[in-house]
N, C-alpha and C positions, 0 to 999 in steps of 0.2 A: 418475639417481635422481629421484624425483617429490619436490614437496615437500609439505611436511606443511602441516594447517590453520594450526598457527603461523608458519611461516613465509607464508604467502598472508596472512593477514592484516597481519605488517608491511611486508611489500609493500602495503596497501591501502592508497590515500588518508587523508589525515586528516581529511578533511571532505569531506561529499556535498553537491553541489547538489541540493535535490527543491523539488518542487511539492504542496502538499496541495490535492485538492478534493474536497469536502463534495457529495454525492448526497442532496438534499432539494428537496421540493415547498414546503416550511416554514418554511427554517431562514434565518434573517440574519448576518451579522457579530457581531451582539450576541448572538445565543441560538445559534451554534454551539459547543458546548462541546466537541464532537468532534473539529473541524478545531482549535479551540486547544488540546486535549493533544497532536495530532499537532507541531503546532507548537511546539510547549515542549519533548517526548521529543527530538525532532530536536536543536534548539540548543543542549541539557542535554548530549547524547551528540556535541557539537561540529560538526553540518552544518550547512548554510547550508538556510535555504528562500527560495526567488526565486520563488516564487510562489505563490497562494491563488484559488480559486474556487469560488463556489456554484454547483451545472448543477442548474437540475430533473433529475426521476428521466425524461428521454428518451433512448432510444438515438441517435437523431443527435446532443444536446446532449453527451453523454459520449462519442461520438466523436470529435466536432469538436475536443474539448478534447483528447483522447489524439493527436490529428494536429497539435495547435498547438504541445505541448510538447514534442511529441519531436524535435521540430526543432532545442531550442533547445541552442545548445552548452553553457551555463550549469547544466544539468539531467542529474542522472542518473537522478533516480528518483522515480517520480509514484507517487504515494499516495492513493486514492480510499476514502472512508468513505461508506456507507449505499448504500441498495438492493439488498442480497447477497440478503436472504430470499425467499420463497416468494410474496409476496401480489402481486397482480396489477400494482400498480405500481413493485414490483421488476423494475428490468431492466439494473441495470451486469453482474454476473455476464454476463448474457447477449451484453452489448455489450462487456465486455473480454475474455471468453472467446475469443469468435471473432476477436478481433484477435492474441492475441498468438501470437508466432512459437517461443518455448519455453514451456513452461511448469513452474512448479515445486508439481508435487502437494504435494511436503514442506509446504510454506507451508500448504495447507488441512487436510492431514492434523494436523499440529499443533498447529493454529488450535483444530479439532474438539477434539481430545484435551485440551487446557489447559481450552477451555469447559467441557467434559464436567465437567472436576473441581470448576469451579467451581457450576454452572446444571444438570448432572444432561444427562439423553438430548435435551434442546430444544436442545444444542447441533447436531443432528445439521441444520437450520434455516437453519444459515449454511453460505452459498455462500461463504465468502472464497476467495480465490485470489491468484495471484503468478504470475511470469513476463517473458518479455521484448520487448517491444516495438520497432523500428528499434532495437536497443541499448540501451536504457533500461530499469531495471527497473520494473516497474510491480506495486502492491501493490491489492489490494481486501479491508477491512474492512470488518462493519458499521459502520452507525452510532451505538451504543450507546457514549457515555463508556466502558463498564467494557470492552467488548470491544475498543474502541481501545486502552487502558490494556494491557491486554493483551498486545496483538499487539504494540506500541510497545515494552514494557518485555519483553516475553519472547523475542520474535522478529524486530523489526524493527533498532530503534536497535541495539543493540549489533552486528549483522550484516553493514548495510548496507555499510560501506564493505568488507567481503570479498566482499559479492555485487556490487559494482562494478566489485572485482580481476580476478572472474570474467569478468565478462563483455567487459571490457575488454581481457584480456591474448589 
């Protein structure tokens, strides 16, 4: 007999190791406000974060970092905010997409759908995405506080350590 979501989930971890990194041309330590809600949602809903980075918005830079952390045993799941949208120097979407080795539409399609109710049809804008990387799950938000806020409190933190069980068992 299969087991049910509740059951998968008290099978899950009680804490996730992840890494949050901030996708900005702009942003510092001081004026990211996006990577510290990611950080807060996280430790509130009891995971660890073991690591933090700025990448400009280049594709080899958000590579590099997607090949550094998936290594690490400490890590289950990387978390990347901003450059999802459409404008020319948008390009994680482009650089996570083509890495990852599952992927989970649910995560964008949802993403979409929550926006929508909030911001109306510009939701349709964001590229977010999810999916899994060497084992690891790996998340793309933008970088807007509210849609972090979002993704964090509706889909992410409370999840997490089930899509860990997954991918792990």
């Amino acid at each position: 007999m299969s087991q049910s979501v509740e059951e998968h989930r008290a099978s899950a971890p009680e804490s996730v190791g992840c890494v949050v990194v901030t996708v900005s041309d702009t942003r510092t330590p001081e004026t990211d406000k996006s990577g510290a809600i990611m950080q807060e949602r996280l430790l509130a809903a009891g995971h660890r974060v073991v690591g933090y980075a700025i990448v400009l918005d280049e594709p080899d830079e958000i590579n590099r970092l997607l090949d550094v952390w998936s290594t690490r045993t400490d890590c289950q799941a990387i978390l990347f905010n901003g450059g999802t949208g459409i404008a020319s120097r948008d390009t994680t979407y482009d650089a996570i997409s083509a890495r990852l080795e599952k992927v989970l539409p649910g995560f964008g399609e949802l993403f979409r759908m929550l926006s929508f109710e909030e911001i109306g049809a510009a939701a349709m804008l964001s590229r977010a995405t999810a999916g899994v990387y060497r084992g690891k799950l790996v998340f793309s938000t933008p970088g807007s506080s509210n849609a972090v806020s979002l993704a964090m409190d509706r889909l992410i933190a409370g999840e997490l350590a089930h899509l860990v069980y997954e991918v792990t068992k």
